[in-house]
Residue frames as qw, qx, qy, qz and C-alpha x, y, z in Angstrom:
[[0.000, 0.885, 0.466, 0.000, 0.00, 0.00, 0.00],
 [0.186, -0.795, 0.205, 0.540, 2.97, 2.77, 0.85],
 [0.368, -0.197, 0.623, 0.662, 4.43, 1.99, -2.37],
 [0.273, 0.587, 0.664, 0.374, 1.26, 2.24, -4.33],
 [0.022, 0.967, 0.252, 0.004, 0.86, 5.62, -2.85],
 [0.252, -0.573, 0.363, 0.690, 4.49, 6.94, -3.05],
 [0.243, -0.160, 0.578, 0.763, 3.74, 6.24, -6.83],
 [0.479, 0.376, 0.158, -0.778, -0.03, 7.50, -6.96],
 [0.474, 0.098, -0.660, -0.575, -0.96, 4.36, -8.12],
 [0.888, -0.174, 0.067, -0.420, -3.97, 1.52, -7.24],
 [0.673, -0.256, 0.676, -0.157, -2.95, -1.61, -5.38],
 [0.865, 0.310, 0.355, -0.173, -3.64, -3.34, -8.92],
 [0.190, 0.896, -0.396, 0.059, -1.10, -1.11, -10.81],
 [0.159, -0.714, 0.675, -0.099, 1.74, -2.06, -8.67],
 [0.994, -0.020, -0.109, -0.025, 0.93, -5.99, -8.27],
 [0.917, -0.153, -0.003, 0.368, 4.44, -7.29, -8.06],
 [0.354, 0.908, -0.168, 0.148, 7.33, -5.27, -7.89],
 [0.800, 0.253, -0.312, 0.445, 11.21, -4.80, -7.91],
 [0.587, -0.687, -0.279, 0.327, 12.65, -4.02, -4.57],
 [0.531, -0.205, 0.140, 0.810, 15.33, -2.11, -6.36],
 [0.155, 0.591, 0.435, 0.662, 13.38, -0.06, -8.11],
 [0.423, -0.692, -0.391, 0.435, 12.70, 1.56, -4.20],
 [0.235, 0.894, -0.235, 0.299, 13.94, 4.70, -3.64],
 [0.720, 0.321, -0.363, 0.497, 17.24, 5.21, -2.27],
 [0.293, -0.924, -0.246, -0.014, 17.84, 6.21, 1.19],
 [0.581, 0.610, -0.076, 0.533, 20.37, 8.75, 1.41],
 [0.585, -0.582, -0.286, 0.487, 22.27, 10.95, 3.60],
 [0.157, 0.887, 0.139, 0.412, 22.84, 14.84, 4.33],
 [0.350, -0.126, -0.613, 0.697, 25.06, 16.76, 6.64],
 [0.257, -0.888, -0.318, -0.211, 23.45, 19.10, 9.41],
 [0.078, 0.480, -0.411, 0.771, 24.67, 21.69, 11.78],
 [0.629, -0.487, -0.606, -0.011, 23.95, 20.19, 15.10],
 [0.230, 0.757, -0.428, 0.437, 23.94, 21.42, 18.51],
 [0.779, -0.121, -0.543, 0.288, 25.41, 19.59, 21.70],
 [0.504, -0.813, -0.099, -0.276, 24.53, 20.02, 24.89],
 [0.408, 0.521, -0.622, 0.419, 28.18, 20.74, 26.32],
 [0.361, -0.394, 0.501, -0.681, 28.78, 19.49, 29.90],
 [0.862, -0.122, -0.127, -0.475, 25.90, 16.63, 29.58],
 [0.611, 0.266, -0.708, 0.235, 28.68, 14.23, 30.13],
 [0.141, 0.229, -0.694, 0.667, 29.44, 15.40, 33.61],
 [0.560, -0.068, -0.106, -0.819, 25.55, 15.29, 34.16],
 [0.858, -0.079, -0.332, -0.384, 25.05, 11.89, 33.54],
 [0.552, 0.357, -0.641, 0.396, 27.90, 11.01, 35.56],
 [0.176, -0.259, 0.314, -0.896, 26.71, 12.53, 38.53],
 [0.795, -0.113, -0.047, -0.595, 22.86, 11.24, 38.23],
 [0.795, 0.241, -0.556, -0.007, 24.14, 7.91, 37.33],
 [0.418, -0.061, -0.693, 0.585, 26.97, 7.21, 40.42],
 [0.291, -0.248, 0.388, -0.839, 24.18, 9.25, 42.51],
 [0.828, -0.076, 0.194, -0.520, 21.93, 6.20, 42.18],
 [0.628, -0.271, 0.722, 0.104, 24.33, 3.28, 42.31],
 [0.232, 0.205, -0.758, -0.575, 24.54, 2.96, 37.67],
 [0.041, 0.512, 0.858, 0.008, 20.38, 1.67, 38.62],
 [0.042, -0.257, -0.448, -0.856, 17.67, 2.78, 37.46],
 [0.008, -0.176, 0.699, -0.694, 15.43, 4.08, 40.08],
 [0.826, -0.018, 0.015, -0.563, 11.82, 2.77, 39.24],
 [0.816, 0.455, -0.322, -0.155, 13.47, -0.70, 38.18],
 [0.654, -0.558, 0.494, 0.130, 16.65, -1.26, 39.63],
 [0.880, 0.338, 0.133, 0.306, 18.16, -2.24, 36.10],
 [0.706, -0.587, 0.240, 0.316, 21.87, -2.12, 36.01],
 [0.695, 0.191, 0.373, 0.584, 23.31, -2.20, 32.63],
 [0.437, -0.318, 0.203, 0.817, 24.81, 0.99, 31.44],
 [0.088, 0.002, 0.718, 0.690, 24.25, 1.02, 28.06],
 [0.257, -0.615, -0.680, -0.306, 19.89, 1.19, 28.88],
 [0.273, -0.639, -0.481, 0.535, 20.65, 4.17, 31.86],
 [0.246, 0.632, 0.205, 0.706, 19.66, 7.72, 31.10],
 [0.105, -0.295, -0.515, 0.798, 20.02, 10.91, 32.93],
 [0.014, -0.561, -0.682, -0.469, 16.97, 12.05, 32.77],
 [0.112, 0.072, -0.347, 0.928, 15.83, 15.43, 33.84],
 [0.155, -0.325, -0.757, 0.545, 13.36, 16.35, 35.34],
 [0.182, 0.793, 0.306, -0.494, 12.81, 19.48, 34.18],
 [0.824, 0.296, 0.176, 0.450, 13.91, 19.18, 30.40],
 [0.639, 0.263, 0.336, 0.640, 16.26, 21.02, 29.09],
 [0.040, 0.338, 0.317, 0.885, 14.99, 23.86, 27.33],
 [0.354, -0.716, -0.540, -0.266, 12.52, 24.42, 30.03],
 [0.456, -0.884, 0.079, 0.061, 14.88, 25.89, 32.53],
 [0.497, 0.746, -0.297, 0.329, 18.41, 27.01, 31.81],
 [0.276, -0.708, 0.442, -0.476, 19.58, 27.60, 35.00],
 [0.812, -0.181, 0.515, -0.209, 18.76, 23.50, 36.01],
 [0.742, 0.435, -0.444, -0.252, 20.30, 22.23, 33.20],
 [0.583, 0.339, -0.663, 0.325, 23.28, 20.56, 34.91],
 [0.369, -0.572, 0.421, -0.599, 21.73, 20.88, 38.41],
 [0.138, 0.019, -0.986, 0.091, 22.02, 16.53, 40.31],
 [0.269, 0.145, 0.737, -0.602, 19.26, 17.56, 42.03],
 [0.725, 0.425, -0.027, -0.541, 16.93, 17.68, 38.66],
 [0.407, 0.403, -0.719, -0.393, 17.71, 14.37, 37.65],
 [0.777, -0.239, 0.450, -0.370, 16.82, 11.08, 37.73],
 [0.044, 0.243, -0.937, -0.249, 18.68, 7.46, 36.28],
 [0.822, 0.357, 0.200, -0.397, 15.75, 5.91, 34.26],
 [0.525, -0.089, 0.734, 0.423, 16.62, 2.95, 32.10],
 [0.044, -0.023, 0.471, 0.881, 15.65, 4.29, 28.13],
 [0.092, -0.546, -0.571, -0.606, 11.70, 3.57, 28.10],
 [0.268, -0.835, -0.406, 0.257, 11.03, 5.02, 31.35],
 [0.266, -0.413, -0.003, 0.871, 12.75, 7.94, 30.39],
 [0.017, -0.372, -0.635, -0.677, 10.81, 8.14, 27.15],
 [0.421, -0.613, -0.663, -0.084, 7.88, 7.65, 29.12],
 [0.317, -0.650, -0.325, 0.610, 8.67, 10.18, 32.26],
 [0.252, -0.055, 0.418, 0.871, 10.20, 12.44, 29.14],
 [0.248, -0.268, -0.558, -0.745, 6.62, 12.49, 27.37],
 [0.279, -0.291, 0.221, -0.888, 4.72, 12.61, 30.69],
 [0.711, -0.125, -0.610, -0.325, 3.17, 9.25, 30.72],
 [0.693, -0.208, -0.545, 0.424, 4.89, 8.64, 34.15],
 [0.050, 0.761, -0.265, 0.590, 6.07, 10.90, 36.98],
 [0.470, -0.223, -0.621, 0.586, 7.71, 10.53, 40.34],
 [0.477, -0.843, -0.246, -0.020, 5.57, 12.65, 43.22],
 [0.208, 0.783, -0.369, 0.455, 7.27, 14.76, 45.62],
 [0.731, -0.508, 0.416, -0.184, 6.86, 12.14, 47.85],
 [0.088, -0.480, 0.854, 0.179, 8.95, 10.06, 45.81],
 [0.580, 0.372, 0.699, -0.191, 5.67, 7.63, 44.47],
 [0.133, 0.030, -0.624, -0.770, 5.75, 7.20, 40.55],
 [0.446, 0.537, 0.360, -0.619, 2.23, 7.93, 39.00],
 [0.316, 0.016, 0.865, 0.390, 1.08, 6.33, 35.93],
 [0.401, 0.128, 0.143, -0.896, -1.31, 8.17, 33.85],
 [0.644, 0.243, 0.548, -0.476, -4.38, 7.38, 33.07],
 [0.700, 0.526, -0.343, -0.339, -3.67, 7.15, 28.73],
 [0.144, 0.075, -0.973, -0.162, -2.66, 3.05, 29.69],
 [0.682, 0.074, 0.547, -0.480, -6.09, 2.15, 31.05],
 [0.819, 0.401, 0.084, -0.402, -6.72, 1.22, 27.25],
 [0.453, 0.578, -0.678, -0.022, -3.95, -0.86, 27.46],
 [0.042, 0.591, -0.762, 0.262, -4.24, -2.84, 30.09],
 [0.940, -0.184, 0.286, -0.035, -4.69, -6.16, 29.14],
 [0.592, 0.694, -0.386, 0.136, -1.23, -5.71, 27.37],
 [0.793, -0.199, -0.246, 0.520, 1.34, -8.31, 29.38],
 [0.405, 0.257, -0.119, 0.870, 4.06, -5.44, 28.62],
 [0.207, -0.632, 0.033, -0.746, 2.13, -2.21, 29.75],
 [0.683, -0.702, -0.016, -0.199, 1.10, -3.73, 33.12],
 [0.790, -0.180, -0.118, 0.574, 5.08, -5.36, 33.49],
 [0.522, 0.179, -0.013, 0.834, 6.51, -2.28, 32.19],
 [0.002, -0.520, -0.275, -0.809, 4.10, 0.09, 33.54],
 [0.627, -0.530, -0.302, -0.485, 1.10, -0.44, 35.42],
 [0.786, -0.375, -0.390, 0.300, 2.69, -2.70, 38.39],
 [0.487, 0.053, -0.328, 0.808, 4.96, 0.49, 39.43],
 [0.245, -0.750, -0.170, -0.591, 1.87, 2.81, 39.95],
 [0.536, -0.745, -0.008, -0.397, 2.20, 4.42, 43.56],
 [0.842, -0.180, -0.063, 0.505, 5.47, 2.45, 44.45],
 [0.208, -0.887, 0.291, 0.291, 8.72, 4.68, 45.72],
 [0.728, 0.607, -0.263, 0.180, 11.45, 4.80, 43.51],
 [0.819, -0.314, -0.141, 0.460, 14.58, 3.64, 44.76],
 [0.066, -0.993, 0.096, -0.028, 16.64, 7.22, 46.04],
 [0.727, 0.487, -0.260, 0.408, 19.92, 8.23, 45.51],
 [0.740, -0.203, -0.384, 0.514, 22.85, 7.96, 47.71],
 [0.241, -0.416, -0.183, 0.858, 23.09, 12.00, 47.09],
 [0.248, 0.162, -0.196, -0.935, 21.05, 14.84, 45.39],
 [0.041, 0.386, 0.866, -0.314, 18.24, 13.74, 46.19],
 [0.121, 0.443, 0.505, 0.731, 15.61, 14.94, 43.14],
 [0.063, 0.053, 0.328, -0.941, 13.77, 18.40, 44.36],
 [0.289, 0.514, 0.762, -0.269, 10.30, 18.17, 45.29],
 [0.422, 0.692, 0.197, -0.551, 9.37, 21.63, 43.39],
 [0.314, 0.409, -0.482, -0.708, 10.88, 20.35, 40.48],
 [0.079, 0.115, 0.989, 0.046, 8.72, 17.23, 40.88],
 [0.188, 0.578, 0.613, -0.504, 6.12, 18.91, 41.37],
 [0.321, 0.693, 0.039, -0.645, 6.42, 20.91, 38.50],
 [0.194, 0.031, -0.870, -0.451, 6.95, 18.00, 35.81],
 [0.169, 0.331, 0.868, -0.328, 3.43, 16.92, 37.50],
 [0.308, 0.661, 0.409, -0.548, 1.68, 19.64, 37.44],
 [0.047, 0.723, -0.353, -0.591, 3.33, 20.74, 33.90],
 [0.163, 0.366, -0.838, -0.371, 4.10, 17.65, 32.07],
 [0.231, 0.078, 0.925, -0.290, 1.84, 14.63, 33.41],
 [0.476, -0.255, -0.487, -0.687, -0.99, 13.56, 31.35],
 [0.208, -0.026, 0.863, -0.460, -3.18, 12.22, 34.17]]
């Protein structure tokens, strides 16, 4: 079907066809920019919660993000601050990232409400649902700030 419509033609049209005949995917440069510092960031978040991930407890490097709290581009001043962060393994950061999650200022992650229509999915209740209203596991130091919990909640959280 994507192929009949990249060439504005009918499912009948196309019937068989030659994979090469595809287009080509290609490549461009860009001017990027890079968030300087971020290194020393994740370093920080990371050995502040034992290289685990604090809804989870997964261990492996290579799946930990720092993950802020407040993002980025929402507050200058907190960019590089320990105390806005938190070591999520990659989909709970997605997920905390795009508001689906969030961690209270009591320290209790909150699941919103846009899995109900998911949940007889195995995955959404393993990877999701089962952590509603549980504490996340706290770091040894910087210890994440309540008002910027509070203000991914109130700000970011789909509830």
């Amino acid at each position: 079907m994507l192929i009949a419509q990249f060439q504005s033609k009918s499912l009948e049209e196309i019937g068989e066809f030659d994979l090469d005949s595809l287009p080509v995917g290609k490549e461009r440069e860009a001017l990027i920019k890079i968030r300087v510092n971020q290194s020393f960031f994740r370093s920080t978040i990371l050995s502040s919660y034992n290289q685990k991930c604090c809804i989870t407890g997964l261990s492996i490097p290579d799946f930990l993000v720092a993950s802020h709290i407040v993002p980025w581009k929402a507050n200058e001043l907190n960019r590089l601050n320990p105390h806005n962060g938190l070591c999520l393994n990659s989909i709970h950061d997605k997920a905390f990232d795009r508001g689906f999650i969030t961690v209270t200022p009591d320290f209790k992650i909150l699941v919103s409400k846009y899995f109900d229509d998911y949940s007889n999915d195995f995955a959404v209740r393993d990877f999701f649902l089962k952590f509603q209203k549980q504490s996340i596991i706290l770091p040894d130091k910087f210890l994440p700030s309540k008002d910027f919990l509070d203000w991914h909640y109130v700000n970011l959280f789909k509830q």
